[in-house]
C-alpha positions as CSV (number, residue, x, y, z in Angstrom):
1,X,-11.1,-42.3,-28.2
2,X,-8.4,-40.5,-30.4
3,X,-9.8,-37.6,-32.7
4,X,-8.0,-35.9,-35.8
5,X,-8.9,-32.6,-36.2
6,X,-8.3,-31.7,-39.8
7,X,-7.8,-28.4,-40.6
8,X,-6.9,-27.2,-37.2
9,X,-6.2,-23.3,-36.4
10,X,-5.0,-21.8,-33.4
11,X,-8.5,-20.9,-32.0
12,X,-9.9,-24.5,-33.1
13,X,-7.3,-25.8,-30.6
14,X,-8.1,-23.0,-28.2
15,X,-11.5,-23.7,-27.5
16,X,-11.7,-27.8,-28.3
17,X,-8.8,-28.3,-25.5
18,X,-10.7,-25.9,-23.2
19,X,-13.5,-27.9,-23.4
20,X,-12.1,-31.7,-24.0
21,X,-11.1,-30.5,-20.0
22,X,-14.3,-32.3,-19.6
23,X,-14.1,-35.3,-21.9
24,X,-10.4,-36.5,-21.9
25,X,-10.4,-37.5,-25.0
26,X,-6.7,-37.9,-27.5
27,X,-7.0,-34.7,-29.4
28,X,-4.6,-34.9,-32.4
29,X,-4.4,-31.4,-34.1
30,X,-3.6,-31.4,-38.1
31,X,-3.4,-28.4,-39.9
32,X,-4.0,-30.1,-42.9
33,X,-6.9,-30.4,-45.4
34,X,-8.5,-33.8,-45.1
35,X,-9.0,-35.1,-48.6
36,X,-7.9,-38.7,-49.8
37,X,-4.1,-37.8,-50.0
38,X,-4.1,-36.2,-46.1
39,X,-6.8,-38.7,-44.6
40,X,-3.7,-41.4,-43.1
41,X,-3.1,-38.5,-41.0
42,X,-6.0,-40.3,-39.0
43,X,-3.7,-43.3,-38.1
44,X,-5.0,-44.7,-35.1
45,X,-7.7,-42.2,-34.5
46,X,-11.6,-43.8,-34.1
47,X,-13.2,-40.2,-35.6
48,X,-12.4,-37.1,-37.5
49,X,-13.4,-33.7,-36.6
50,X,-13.8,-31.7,-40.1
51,X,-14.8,-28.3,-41.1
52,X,-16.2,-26.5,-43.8
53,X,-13.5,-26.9,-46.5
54,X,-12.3,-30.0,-45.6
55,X,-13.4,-32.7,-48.8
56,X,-14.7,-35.9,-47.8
57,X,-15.0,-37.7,-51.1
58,X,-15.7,-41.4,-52.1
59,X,-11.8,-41.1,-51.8
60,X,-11.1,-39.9,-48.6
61,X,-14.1,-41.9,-46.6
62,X,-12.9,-45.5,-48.2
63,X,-9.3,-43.6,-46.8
64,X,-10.5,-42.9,-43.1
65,X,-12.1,-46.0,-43.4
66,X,-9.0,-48.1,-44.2
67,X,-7.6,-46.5,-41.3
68,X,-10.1,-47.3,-38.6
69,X,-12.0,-43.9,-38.7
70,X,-15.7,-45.3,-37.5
71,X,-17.1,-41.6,-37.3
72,X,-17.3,-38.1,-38.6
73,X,-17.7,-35.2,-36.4
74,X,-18.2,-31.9,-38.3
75,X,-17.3,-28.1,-36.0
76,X,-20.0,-27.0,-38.7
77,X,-23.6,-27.2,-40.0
78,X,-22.9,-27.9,-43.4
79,X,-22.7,-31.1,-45.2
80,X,-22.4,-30.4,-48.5
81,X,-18.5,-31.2,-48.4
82,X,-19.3,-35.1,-47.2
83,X,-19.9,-38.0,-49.7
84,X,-22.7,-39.2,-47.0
85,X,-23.5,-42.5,-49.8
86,X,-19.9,-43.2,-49.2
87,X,-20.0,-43.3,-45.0
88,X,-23.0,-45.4,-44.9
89,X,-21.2,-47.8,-47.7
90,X,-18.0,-47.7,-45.1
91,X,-20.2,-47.7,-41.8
92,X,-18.7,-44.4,-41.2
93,X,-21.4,-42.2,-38.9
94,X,-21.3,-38.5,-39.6
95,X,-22.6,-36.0,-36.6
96,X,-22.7,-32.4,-36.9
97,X,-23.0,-28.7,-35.1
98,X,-26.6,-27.7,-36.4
99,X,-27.1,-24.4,-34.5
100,X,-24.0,-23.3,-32.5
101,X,-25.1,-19.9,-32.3
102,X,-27.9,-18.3,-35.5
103,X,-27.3,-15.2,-33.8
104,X,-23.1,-14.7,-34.9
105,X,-24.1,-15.2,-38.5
106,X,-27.4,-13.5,-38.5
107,X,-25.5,-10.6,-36.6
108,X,-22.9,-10.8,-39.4
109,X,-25.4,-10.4,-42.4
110,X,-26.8,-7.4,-40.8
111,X,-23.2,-5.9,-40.2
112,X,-22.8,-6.7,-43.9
113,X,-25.7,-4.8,-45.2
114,X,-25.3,-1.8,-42.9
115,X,-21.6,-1.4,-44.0
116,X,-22.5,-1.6,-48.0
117,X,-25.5,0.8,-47.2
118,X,-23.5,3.5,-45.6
119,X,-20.2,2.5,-47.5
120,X,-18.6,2.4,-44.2
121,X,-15.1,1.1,-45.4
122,X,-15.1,4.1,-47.6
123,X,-15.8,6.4,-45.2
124,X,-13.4,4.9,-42.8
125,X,-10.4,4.8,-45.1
126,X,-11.2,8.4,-46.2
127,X,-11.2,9.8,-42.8
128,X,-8.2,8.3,-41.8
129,X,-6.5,10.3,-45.0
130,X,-8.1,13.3,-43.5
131,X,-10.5,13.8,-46.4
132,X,-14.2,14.2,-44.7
133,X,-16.1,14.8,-47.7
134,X,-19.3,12.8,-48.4
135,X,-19.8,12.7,-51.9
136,X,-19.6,8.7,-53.1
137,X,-21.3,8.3,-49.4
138,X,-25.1,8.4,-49.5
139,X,-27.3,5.2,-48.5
140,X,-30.6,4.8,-48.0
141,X,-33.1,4.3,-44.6
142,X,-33.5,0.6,-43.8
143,X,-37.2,1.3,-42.4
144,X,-39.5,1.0,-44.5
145,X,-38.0,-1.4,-46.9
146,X,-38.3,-4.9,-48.3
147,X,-36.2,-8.0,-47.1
148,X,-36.2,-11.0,-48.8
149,X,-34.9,-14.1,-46.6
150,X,-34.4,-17.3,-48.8
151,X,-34.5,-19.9,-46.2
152,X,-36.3,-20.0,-42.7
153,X,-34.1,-22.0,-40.5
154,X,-33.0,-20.7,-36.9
155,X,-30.0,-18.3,-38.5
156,X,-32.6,-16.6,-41.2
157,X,-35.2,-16.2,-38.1
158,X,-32.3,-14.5,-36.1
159,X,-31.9,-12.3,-38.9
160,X,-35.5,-11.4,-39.8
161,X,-36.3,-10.1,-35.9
162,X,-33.4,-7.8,-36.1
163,X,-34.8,-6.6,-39.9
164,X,-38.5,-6.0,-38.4
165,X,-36.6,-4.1,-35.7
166,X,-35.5,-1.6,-38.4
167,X,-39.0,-1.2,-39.0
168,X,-38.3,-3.7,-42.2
169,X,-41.1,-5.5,-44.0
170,X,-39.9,-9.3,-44.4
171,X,-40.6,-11.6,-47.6
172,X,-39.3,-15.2,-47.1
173,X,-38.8,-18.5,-49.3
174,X,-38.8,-21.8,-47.7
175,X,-39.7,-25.1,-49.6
176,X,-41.2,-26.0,-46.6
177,X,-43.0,-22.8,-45.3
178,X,-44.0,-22.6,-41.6
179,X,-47.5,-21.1,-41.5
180,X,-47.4,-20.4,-37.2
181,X,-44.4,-18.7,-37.7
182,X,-45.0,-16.7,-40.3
183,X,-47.9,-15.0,-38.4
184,X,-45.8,-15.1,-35.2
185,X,-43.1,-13.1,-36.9
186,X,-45.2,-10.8,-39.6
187,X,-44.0,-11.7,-42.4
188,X,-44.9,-13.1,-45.6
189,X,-44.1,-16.4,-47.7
190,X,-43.9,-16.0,-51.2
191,X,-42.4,-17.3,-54.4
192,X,-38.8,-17.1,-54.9
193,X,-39.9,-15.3,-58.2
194,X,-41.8,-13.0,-56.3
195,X,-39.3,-12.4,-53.7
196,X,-36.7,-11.6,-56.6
197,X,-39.4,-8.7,-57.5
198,X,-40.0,-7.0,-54.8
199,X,-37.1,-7.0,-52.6
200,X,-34.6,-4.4,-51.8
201,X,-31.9,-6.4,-50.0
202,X,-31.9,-10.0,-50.3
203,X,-30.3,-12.6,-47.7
204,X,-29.1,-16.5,-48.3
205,X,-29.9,-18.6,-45.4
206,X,-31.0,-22.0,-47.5
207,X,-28.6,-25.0,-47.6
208,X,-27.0,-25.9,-50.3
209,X,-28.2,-28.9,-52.4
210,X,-28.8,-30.2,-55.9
211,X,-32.0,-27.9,-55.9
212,X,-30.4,-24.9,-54.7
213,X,-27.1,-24.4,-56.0
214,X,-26.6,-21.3,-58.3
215,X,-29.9,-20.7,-56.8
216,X,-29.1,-17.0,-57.7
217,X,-28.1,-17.1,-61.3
218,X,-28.7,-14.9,-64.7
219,X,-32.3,-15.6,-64.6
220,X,-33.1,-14.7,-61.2
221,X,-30.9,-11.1,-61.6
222,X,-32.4,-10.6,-64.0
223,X,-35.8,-10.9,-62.5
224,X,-34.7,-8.7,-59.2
225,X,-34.9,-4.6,-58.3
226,X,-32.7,-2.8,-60.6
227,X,-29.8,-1.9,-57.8
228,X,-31.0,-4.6,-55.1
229,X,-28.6,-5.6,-52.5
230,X,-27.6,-9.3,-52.2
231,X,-26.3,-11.3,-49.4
232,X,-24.7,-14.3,-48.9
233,X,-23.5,-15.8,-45.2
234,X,-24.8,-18.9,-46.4
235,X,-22.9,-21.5,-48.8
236,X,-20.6,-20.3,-51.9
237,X,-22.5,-22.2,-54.5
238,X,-25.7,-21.0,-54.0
239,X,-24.6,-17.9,-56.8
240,X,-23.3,-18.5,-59.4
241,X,-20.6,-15.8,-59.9
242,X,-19.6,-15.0,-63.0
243,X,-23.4,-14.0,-63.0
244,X,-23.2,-12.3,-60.1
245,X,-20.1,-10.5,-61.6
246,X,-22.2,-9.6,-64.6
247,X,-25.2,-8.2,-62.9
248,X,-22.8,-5.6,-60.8
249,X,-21.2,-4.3,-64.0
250,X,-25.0,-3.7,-65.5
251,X,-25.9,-2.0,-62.1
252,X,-28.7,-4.9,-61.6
253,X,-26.8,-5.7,-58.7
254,X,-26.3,-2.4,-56.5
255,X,-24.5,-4.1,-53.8
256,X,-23.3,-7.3,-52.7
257,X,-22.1,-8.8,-49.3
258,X,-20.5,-12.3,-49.6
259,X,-19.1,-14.2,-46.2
260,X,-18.7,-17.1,-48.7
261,X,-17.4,-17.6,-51.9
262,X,-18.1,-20.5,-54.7
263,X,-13.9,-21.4,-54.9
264,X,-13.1,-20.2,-51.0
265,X,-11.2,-23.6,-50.4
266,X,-8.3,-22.0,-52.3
267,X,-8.0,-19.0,-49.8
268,X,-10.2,-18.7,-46.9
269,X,-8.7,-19.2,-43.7
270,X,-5.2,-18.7,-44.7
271,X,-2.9,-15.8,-45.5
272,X,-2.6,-15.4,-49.3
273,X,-1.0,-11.6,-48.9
274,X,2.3,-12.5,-50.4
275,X,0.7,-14.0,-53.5
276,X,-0.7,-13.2,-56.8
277,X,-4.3,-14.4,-56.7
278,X,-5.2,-16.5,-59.6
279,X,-8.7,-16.8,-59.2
280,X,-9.9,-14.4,-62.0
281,X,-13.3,-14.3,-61.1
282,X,-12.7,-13.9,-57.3
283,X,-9.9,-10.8,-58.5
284,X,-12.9,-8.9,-60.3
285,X,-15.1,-9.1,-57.4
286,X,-12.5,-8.0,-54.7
287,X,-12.2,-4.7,-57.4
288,X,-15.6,-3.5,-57.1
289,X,-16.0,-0.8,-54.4
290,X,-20.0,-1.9,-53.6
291,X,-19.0,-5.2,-53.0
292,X,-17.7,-6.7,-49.5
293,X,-15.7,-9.8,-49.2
294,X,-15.2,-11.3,-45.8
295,X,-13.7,-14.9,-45.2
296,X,-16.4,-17.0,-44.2
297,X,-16.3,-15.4,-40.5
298,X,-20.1,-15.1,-39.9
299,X,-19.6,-17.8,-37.1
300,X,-16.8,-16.4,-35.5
301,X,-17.5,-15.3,-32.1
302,X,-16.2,-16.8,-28.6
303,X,-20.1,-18.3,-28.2
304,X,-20.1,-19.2,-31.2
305,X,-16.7,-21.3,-30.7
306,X,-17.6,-22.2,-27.4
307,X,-20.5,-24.1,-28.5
308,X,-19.3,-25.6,-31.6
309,X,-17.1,-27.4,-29.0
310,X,-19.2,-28.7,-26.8
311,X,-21.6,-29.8,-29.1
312,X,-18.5,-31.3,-31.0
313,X,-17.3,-33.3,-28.5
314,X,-20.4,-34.0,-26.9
315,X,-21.9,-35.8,-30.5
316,X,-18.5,-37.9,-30.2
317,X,-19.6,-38.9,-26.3
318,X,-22.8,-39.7,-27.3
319,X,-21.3,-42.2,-30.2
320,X,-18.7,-43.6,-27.8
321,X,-21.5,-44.4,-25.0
322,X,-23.9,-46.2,-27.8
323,X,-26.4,-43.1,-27.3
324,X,-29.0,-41.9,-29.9
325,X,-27.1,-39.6,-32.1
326,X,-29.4,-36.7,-32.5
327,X,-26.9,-34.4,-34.4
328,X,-26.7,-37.6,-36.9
329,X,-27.2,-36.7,-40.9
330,X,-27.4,-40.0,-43.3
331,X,-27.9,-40.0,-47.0
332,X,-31.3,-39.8,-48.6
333,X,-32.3,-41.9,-51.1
């Protein structure tokens, strides 16, 4: 079994050759993009490995199916990026990473709140000018405040223990709310309206799909705590941000700490120092000082990596031996 892996980077190649030790499989490392122009780049390979900004269109699955591509292995949870209509029309099977470790990202959204709370990169860049003056500097205690968690899967329940260890009290939105957990956990469920009330910091942890992209948009700002703080380790497209642009500059928006961004395909995970960003909207955000932009690195830790690789190259196994694929995703109707 030959696998590209599109979008390769160092540390992808790092930890999926440590552990192909155990599989054998042809590994062939691209740095490239997949997307319909890149996909011959799987020449002779029986599955991709793809990642978060890698675009399997219509285009690129009839592509990787012209080439012989019979399966889709994703180092991610998401899905979004995948025409799954278009692998089931091409016979293409599509696997994925659902949990390779809630704890990195849910570790990541609470470094992200404590850092816009106490303006630690302030601070930090002060200091090392020798200027130790706090004015600009005050936050506010954690305990005894309201979280709002939209979403309720294993990375958001990561997230809410730590938050009730601040001494936090936790609202949550889930379509599908989980009663036994709810009362396991002590918190409440509530309606996204209601949760838009009432909370001081608000977290992303929902998917993103038709029903939830620009899930956070003029309307729901609008309905939120004057100087709330929002969070988003999620997907890019659940906020709109030209919205989210607008409720900062009003002051609706106190704070805002985004691992992911709506455009990120443009610039995350490469080194864009030398040139002039052209993203308007992204340039405005990177100028506010309560606002923190990290690039999509909520998953990066050597666990984290660790088990996006075995699980990666395990789903691929599992396809080559004619097992059940239980990492499978397929289209809905």
């Amino acid at each position: 079994m030959q696998i590209t892996v599109f979008s390769t980077k160092p540390y992808d190649e790092d930890f999926l050759q440590r552990v192909n030790a155990d599989y054998k499989f042809t590994l062939n490392f691209q740095t490239s993009a997949l997307s319909a122009s890149t996909a011959i780049l799987a020449h002779n390979s029986q599955a991709v490995c793809l990642f978060v900004n890698d675009k399997a269109d219509a285009a690129a699955i009839a592509s990787l199916a012209e080439q012989g591509v019979q399966l889709i292995a994703l180092r991610c949870a998401g899905f979004n990026n995948v025409d799954l209509k278009a692998c089931a029309q091409h016979g293409i099977k599509v696997v994925r990473v659902p949990a390779y470790s809630p704890h990195a990202v849910a570790e990541h959204a609470c470094a992200l709140m404590l850092a816009l709370n106490r303006k630690i990169n302030r601070a930090a860049s002060r200091t090392r000018e020798g200027d130790f003056s706090l004015h600009g500097l005050m936050g506010f205690d954690m305990y005894g405040k309201t979280a709002g968690i939209v979403g309720t899967g294993k990375i958001a329940r990561a997230l809410i223990s730590i938050l009730k260890g601040f001494g936090m009290q936790v609202l949550a939105y889930d379509i599908y709310p989980d009663a036994a957990y709810a009362a396991q956990a002590g918190i409440s469920y509530v309606s996204f309206d209601e949760l838009c009330a009432k909370a001081d910091i608000i977290s992303l942890h929902c998917p993103l799909t038709d029903a939830t992209r620009h899930i956070i948009n003029a309307s729901s700002i609008a309905k939120m705590k004057h100087g709330v703080m929002l969070i988003n380790t999620g997907r890019g497209q659940l906020i709109c941000t030209k919205d989210l642009v607008a409720g900062l500059k009003t002051g609706q928006i106190g704070y805002a700490g985004l691992d992911v961004y709506e455009e990120e395909a443009k610039y995350f995970y490469s080194d864009e120092s030398d040139a002039v960003m052209t993203d308007d909207v992204l340039a405005r955000l990177l100028t506010f000082n309560n606002v923190i932009v990290t690039s999509h690195q909520g998953f990066f830790t050597q666990e984290a990596l660790t088990n996006i690789a075995k699980t990666t190259l395990q789903n691929v196994q599992d396809f080559v031996d004619g097992k059940a694929l239980v990492n499978e995703v397929v289209a809905t109707a």
